[in-house]
DSSP file (Angstrom, degrees, kcal/mol; ACC not computed):
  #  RESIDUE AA STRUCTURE BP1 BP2  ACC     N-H-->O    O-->H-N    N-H-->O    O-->H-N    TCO  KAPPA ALPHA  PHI   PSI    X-CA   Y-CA   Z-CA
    1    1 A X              0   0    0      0, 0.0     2,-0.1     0, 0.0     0, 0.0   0.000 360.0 360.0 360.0 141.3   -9.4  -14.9   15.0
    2    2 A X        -     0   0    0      1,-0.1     0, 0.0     2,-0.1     0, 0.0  -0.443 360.0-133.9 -72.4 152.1  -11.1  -18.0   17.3
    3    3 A X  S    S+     0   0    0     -2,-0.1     2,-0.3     2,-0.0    -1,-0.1   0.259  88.1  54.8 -87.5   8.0   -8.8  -20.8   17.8
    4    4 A X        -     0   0    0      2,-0.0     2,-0.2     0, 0.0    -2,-0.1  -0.762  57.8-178.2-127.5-166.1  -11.7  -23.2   16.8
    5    5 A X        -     0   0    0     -2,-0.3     2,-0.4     2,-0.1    -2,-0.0  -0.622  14.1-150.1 166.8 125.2  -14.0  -23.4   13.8
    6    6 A X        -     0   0    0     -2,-0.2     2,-0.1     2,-0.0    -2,-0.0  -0.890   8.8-170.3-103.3 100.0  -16.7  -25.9   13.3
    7    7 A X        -     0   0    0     -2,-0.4     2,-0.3    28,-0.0    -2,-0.1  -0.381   7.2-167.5 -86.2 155.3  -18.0  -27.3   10.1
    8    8 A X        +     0   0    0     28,-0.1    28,-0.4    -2,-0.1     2,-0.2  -0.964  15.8 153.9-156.6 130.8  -20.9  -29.2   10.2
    9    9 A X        -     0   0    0     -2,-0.3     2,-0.3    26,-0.1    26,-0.2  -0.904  29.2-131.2-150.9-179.9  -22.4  -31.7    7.0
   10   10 A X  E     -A   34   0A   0     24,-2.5    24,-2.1    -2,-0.2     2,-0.4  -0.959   4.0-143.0-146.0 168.8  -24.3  -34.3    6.6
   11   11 A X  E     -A   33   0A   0     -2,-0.3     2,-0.5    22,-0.3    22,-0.2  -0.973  18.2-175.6-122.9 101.1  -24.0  -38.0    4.3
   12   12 A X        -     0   0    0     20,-2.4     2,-0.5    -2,-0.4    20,-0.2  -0.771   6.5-165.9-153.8 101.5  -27.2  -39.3    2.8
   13   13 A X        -     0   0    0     -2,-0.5    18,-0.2    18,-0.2     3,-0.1  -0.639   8.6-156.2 -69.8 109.0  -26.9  -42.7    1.0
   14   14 A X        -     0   0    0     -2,-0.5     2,-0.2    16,-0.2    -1,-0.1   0.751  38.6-129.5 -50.5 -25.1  -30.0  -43.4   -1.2
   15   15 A X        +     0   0    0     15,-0.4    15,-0.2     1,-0.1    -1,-0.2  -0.594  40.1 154.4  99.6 179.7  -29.5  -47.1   -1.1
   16   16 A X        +     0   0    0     -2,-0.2    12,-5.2    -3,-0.1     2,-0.3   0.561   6.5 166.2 122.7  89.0  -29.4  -49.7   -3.6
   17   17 A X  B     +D   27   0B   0     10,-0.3     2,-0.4     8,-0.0    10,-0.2  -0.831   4.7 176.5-137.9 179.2  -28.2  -52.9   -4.3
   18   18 A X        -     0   0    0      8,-3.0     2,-1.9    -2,-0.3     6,-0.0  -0.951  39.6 -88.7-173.6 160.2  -28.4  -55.8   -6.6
   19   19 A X     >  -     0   0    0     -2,-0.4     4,-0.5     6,-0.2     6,-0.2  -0.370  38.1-146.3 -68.7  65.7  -26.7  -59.3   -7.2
   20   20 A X  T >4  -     0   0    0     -2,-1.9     3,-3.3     1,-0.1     4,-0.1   0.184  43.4 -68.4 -26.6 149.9  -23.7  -59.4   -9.4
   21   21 A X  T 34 S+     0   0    0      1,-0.3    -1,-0.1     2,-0.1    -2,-0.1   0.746 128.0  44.1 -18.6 -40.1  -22.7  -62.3  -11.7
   22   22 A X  T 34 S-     0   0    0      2,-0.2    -1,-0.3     1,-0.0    -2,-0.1   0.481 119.7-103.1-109.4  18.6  -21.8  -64.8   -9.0
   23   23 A X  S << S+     0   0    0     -3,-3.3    -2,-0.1    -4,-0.5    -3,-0.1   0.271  71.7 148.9 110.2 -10.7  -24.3  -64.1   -7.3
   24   24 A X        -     0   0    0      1,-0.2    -1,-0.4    -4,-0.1     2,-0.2  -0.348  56.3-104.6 -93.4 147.1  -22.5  -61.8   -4.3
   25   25 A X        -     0   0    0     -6,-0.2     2,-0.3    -2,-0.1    -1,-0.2  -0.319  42.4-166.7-110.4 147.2  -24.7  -58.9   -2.7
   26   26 A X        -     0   0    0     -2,-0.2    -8,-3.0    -6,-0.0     2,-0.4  -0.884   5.0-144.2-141.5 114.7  -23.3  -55.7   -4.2
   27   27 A X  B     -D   17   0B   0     -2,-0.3   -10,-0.3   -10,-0.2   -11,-0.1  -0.792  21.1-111.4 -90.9 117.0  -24.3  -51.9   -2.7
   28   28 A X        -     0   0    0    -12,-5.2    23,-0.1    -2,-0.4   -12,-0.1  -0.119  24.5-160.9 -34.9 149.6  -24.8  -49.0   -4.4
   29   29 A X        +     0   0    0     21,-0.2     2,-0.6    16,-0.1    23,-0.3  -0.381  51.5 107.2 -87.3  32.0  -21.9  -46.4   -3.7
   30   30 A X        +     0   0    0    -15,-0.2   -15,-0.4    14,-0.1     2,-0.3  -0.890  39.1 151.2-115.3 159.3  -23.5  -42.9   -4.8
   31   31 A X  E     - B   0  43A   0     12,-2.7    12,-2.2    -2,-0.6     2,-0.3  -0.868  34.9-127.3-163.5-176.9  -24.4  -40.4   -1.9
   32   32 A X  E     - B   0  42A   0     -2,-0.3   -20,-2.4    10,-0.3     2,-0.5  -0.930  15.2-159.5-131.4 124.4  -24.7  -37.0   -1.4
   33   33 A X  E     -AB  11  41A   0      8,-1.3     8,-0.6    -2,-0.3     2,-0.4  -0.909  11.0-160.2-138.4 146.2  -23.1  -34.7    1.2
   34   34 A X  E     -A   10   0A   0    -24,-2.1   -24,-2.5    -2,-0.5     2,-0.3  -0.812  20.5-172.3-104.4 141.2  -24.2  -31.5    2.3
   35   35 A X  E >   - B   0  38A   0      3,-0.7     3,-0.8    -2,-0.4   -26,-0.1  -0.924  54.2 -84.4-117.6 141.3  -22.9  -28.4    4.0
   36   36 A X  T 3  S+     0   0    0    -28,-0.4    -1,-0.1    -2,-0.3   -28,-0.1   0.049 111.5  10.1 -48.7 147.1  -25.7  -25.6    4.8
   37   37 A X  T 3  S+     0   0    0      1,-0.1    -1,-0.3    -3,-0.0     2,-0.3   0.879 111.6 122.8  36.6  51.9  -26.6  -22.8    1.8
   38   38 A X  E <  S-B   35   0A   0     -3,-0.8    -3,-0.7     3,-0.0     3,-0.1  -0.739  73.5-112.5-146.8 132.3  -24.4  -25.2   -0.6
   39   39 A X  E     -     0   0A   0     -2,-0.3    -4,-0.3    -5,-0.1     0, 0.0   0.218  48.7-101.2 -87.9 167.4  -24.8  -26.9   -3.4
   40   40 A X  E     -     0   0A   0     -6,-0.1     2,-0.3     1,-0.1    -6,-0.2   0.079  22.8-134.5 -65.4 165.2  -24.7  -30.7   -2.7
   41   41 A X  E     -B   33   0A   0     -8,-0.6    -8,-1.3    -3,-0.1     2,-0.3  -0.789  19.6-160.7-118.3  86.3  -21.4  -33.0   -3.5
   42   42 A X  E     +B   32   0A   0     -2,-0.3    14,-0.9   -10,-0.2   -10,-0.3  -0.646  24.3 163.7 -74.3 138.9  -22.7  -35.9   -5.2
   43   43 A X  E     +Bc  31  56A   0    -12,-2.2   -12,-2.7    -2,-0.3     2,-0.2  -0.946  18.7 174.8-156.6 165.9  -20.0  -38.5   -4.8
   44   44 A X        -     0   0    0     12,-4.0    14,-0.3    -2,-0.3     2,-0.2  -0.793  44.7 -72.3-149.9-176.8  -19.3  -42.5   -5.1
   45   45 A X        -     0   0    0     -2,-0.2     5,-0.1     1,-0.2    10,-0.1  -0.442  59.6 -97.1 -23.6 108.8  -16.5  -45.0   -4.9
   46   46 A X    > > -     0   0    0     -2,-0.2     3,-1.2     1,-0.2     5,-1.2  -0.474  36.2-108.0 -67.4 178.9  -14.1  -45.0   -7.8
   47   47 A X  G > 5S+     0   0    0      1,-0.3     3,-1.5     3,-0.3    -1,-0.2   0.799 120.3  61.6 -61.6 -23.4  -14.8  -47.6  -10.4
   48   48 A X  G 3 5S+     0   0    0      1,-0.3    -1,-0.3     2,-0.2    -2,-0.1   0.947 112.1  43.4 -69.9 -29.4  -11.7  -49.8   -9.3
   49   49 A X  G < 5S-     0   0    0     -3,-1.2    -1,-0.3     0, 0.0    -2,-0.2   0.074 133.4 -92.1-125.8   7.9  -13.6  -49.9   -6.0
   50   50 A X  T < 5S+     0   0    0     -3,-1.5    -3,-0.3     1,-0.2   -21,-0.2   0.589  87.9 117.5 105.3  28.2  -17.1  -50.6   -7.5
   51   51 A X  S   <S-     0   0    0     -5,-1.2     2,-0.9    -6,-0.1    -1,-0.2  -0.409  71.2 -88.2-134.9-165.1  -18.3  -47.0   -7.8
   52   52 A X    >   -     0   0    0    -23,-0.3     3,-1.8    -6,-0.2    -8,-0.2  -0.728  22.7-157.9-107.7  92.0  -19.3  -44.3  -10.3
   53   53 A X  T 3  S+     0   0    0     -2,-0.9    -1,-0.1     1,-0.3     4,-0.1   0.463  89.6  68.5 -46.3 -12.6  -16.3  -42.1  -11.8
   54   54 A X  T 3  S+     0   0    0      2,-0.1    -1,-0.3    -8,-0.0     2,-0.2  -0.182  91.6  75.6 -82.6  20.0  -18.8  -39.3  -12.7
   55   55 A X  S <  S-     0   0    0     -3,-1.8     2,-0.3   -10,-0.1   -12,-0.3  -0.763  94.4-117.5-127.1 168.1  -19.0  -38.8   -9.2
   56   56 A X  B     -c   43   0A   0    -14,-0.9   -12,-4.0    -2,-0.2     2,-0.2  -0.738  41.2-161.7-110.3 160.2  -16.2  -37.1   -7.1
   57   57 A X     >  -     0   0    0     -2,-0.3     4,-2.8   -14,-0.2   -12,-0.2  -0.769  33.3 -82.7-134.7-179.6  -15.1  -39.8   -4.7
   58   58 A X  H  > S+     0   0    0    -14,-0.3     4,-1.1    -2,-0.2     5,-0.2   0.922 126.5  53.4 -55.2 -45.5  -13.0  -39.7   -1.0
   59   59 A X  H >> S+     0   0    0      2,-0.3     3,-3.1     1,-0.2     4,-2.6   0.995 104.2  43.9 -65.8 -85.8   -9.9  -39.5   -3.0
   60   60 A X  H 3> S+     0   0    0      1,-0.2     4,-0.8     2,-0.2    -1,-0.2   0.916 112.8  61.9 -44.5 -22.8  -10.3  -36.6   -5.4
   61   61 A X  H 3X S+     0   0    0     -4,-2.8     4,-2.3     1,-0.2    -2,-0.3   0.811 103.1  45.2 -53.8 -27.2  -11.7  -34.7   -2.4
   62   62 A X  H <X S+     0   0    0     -3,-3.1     4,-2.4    -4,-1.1     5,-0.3   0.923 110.2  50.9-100.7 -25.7   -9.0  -35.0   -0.8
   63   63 A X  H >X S+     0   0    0     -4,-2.6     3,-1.3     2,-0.2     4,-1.1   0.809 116.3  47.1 -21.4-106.9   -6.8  -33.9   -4.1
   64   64 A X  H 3X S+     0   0    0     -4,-0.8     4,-2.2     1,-0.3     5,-0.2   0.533 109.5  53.9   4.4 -62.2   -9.4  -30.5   -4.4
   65   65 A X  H 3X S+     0   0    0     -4,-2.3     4,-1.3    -5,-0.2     3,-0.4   0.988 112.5  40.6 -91.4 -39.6   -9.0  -29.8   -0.8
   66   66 A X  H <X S+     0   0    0     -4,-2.4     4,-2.5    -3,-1.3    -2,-0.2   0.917 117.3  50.1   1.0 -73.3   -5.1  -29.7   -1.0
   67   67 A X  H  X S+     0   0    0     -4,-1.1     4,-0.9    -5,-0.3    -1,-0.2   0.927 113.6  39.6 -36.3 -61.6   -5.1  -28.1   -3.8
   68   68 A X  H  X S+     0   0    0     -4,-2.2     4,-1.9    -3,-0.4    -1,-0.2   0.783 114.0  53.4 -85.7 -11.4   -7.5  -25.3   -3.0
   69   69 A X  H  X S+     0   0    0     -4,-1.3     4,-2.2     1,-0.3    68,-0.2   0.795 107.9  49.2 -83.5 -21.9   -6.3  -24.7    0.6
   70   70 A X  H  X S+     0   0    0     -4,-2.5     4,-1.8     1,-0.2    -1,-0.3   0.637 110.8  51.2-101.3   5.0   -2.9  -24.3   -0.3
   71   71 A X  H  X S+     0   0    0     -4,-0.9     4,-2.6     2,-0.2    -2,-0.2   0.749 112.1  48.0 -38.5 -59.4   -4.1  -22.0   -2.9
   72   72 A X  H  X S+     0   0    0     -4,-1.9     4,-2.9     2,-0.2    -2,-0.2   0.922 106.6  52.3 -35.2 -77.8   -5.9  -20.2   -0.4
   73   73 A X  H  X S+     0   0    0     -4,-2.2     4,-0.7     2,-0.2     5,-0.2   0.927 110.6  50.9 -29.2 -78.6   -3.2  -20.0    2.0
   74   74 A X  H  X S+     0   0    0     -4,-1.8     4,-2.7     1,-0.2     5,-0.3   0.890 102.4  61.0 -68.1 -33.5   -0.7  -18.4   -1.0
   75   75 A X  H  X S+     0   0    0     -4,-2.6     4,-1.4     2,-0.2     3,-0.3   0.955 108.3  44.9 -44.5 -73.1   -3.3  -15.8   -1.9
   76   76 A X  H  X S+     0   0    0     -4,-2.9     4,-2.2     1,-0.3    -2,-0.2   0.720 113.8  46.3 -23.2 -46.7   -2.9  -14.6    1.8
   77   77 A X  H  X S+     0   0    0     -4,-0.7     4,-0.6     2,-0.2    -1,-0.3   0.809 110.3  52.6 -98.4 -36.5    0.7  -14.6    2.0
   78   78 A X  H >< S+     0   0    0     -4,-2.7     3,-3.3    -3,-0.3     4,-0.4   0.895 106.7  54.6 -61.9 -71.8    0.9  -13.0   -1.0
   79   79 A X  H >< S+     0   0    0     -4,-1.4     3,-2.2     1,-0.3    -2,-0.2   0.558 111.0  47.5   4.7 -71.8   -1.6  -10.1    0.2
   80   80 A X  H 3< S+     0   0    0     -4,-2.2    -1,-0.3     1,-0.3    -2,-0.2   0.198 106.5  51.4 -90.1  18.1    0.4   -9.5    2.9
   81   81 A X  T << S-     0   0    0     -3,-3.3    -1,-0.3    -4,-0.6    -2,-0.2   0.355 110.1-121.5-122.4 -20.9    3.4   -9.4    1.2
   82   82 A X    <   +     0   0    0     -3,-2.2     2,-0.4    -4,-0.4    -3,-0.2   0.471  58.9 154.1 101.9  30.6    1.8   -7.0   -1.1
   83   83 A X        -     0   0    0     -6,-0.3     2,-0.5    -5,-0.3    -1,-0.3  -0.731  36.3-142.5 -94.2 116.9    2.5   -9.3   -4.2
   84   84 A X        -     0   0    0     -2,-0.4    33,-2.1    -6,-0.1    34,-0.3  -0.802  16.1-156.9 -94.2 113.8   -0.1   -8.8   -7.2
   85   85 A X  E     -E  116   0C   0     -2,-0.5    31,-0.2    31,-0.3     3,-0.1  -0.544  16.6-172.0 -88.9 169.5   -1.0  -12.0   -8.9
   86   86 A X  E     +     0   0C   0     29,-2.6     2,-0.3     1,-0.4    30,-0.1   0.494  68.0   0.6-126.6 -34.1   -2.3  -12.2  -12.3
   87   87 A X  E     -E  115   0C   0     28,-2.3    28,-0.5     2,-0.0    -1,-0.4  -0.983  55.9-167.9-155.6 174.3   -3.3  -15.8  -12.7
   88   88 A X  E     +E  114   0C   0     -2,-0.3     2,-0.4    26,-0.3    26,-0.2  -0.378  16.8 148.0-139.4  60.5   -3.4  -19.0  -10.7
   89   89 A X  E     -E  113   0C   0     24,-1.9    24,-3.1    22,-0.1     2,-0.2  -0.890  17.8-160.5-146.8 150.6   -3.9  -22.8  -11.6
   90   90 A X        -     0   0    0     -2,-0.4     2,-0.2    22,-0.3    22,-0.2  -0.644  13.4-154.5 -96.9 150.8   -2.9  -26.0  -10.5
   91   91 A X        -     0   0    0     -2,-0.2     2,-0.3    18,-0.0    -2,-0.0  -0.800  18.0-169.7-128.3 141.7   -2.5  -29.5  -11.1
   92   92 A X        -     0   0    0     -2,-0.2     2,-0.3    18,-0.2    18,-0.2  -0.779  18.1-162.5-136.7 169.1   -2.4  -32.3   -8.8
   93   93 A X  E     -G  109   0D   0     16,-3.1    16,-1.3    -2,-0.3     2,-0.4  -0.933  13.4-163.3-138.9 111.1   -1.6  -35.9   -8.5
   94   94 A X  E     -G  108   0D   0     -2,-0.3     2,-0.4    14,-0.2    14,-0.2  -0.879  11.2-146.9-113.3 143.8   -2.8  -37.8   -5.5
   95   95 A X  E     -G  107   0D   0     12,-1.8    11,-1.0    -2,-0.4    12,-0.6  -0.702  13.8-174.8-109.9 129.9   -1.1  -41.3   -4.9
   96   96 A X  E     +G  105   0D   0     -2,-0.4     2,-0.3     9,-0.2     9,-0.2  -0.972  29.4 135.0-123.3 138.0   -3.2  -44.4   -3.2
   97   97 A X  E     -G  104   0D   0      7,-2.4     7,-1.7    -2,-0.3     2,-0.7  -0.916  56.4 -74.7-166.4-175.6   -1.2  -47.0   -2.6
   98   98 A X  E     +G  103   0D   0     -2,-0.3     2,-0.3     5,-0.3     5,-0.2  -0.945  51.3 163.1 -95.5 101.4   -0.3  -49.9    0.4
   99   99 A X  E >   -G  102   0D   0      3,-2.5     3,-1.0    -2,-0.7    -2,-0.1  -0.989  67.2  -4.7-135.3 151.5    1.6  -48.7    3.2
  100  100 A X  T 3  S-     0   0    0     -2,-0.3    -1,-0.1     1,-0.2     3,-0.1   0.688 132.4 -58.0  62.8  28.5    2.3  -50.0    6.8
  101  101 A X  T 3  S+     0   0    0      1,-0.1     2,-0.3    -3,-0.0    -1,-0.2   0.846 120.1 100.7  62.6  39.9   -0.6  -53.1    5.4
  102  102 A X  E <  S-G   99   0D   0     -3,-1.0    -3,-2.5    -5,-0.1     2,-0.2  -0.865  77.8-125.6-151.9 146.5   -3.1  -50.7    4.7
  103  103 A X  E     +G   98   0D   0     -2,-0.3    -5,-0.3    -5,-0.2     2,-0.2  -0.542  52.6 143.9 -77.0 145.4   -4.4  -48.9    1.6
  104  104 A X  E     -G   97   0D   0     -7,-1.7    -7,-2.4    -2,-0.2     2,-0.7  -0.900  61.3 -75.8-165.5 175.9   -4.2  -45.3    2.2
  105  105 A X  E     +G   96   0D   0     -9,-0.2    -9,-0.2    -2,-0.2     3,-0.1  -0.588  50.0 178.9 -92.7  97.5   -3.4  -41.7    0.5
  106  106 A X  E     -     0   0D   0    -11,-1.0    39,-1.1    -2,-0.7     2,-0.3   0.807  53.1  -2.1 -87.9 -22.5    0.6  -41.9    0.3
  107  107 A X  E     -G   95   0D   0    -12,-0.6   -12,-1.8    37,-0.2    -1,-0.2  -0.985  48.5-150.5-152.8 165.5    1.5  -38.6   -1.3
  108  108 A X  E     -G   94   0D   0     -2,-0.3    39,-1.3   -14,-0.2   -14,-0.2  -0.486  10.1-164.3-149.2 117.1    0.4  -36.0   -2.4
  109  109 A X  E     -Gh  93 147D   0    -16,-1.3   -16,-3.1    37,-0.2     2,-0.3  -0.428   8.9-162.6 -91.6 122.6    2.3  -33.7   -5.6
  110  110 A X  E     - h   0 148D   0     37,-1.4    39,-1.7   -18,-0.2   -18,-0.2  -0.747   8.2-168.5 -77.4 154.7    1.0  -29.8   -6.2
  111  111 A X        -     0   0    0     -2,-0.3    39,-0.1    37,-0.1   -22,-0.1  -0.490  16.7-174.5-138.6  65.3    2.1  -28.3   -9.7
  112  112 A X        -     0   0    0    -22,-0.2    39,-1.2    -2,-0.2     2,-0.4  -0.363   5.8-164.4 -62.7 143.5    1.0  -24.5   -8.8
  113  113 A X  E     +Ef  89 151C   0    -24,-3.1   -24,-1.9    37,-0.2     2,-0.6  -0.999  15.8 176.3-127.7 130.3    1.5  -22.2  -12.0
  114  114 A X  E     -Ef  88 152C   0     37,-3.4    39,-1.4    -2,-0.4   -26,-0.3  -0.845  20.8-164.0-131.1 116.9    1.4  -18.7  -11.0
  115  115 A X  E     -Ef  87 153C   0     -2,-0.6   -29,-2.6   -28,-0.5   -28,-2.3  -0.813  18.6-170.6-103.5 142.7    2.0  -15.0  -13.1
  116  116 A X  E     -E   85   0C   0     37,-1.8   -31,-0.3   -31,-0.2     3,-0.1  -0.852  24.5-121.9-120.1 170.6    2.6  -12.4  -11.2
  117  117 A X  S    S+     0   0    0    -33,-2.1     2,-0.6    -2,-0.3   -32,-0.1   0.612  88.6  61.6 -48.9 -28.7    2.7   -8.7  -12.0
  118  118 A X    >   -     0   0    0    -34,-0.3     3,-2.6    35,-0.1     4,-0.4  -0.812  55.7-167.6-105.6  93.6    5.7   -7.9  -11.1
  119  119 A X  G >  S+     0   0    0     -2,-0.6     3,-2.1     1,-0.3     4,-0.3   0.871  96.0  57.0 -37.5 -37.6    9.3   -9.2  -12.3
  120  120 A X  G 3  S+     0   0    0      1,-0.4    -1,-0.3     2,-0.1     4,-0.3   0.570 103.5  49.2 -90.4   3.9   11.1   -7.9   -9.8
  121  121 A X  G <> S+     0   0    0     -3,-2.6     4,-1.8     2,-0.1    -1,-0.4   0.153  80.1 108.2-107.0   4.8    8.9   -9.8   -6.8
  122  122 A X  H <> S+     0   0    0     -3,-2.1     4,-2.1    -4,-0.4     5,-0.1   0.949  78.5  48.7 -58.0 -66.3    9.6  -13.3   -9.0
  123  123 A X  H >> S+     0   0    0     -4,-0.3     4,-1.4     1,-0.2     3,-0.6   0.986 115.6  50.5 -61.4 -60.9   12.3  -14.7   -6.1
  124  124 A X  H 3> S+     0   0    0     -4,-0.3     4,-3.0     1,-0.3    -2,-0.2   0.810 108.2  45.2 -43.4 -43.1    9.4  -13.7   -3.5
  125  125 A X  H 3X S+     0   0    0     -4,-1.8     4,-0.8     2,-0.2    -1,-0.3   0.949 112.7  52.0 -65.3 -51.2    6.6  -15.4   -4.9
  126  126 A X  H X< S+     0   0    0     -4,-2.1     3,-1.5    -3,-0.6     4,-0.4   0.947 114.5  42.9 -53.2 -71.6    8.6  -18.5   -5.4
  127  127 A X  H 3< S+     0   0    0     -4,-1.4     3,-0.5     1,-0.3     4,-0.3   0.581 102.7  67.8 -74.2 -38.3    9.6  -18.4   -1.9
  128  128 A X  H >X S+     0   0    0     -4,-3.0     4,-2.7    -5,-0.2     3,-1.4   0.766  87.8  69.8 -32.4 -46.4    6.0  -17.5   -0.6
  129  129 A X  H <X S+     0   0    0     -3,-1.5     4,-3.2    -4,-0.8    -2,-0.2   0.774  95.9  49.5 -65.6 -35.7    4.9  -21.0   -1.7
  130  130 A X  H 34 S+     0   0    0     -3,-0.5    -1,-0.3    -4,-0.4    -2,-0.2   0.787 114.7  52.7 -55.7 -37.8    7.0  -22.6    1.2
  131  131 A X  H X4 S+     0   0    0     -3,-1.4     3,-2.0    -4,-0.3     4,-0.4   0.983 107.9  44.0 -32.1 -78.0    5.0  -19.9    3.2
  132  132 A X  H >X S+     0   0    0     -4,-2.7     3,-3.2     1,-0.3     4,-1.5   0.890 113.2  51.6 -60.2 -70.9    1.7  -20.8    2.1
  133  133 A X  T 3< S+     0   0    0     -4,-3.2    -1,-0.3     1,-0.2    -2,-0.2   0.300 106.4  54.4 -97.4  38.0    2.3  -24.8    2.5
  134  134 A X  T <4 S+     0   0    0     -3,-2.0    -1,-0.2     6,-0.0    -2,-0.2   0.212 117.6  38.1 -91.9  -6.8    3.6  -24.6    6.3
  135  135 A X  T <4 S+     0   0    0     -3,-3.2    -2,-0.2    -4,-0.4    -3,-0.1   0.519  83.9 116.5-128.9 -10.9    0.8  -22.9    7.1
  136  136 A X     X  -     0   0    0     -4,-1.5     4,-1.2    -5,-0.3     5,-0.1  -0.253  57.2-145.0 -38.1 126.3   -2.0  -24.7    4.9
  137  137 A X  T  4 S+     0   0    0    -68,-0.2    -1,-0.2     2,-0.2   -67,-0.0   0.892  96.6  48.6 -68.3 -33.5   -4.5  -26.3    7.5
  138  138 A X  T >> S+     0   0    0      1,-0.2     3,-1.6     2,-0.2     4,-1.0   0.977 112.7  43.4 -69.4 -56.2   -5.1  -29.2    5.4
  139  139 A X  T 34 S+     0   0    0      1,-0.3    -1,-0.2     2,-0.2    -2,-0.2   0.979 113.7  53.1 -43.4 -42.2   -1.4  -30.1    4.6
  140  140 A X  T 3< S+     0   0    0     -4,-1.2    -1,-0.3     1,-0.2    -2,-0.2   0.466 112.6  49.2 -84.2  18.8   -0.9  -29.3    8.3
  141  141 A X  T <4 S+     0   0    0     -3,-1.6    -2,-0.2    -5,-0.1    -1,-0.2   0.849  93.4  79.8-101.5 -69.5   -4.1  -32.2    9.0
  142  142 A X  S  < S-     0   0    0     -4,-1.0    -1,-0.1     1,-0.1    -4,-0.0   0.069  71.2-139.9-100.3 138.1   -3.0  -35.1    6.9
  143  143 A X  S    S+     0   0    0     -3,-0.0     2,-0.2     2,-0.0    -1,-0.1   0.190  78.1  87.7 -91.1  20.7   -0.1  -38.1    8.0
  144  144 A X  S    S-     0   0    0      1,-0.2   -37,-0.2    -5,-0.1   -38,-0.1  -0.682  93.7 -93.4-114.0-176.9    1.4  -38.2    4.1
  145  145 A X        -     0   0    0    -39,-1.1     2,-0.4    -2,-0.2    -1,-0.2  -0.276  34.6-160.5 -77.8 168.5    3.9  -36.3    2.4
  146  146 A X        -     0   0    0    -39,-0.2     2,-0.3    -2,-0.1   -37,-0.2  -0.892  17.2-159.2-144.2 132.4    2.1  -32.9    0.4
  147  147 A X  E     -h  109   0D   0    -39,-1.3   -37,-1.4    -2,-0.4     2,-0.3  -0.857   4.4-160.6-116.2 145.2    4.8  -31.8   -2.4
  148  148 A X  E     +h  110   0D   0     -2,-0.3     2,-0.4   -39,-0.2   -37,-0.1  -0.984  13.8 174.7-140.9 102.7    4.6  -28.3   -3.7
  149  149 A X        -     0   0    0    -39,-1.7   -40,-0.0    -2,-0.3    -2,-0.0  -0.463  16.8-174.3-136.1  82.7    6.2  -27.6   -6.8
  150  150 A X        -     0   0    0     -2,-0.4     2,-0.4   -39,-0.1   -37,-0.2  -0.014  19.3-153.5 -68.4 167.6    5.5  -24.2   -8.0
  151  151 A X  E     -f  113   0C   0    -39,-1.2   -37,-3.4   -25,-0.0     2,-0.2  -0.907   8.8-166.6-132.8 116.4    6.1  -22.3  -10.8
  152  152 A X  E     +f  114   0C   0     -2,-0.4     2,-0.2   -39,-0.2   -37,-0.2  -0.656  13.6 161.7 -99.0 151.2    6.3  -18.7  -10.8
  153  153 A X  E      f  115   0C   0    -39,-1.4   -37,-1.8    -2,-0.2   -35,-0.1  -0.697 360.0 360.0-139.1-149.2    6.3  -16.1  -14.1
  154  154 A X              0   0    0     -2,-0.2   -35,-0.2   -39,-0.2   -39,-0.1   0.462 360.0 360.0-151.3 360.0    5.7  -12.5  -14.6
């Protein structure tokens, strides 16, 4: 496998503003960003931050890609481990908060729920999930904690 990998998108704010109650310049927050053959990401602000909550914003991206990488990641290690899953789903809880004076992404908690086919692979699968998020590239990107707290069944 190459030891790089380039992704390549683009960010294209429509514009938009208008004058709020006191009179203070206010800017739209929705965009768009695109990656080649894929469907667009329309995204905003959240509303605490002036923006549109029917839009996916910085913050649930960064949920979504946690989430799906380390997902990603335990499919592999299961593969190769030769561990048959049956189902897969998540929930996650990503934390924004004030640290060191600046707001930023302070944790973030995974709640994998997983069935596998097999009882007798139940201690493996559980133990795969430690696998999976030592080797997530996204976990391995980002300067907060990432928590992983799976649950395995059969």
């Amino acid at each position: 496998m190459a030891q790089q990998h380039v992704f390549e998108g683009t960010l294209h704010w429509s514009g938009g503003s208008h004058q709020d109650e006191h009179g203070k310049l206010k800017l739209a927050r929705a965009f768009a960003v695109r990656f080649k053959d894929k469907p667009a990401i329309e995204g905003s602000s959240p509303a605490v931050f002036n923006g549109d909550d029917s839009r996916h914003n910085p913050e649930t991206l960064m949920v979504a890609s946690l989430m799906s990488c380390h997902h990603l990641t335990y499919l592999a290690v299961c593969e190769r481990a030769n561990i048959a899953l049956l189902e897969y789903n998540d929930s996650a809880t990503g934390t924004l908060a004030i640290k060191d004076g600046k707001m930023r992404m302070v944790e973030i908690v995974l709640w994998p729920q997983v069935r596998i086919a097999n009882a007798a692979q139940l201690d493996q699968a559980r133990e795969l999930h430690a696998k999976a998020h030592a080797n997530c590239f996204m976990s391995n990107s980002v300067n907060f904690e990432v928590k992983v707290q799976p649950t395995v069944t059969a």
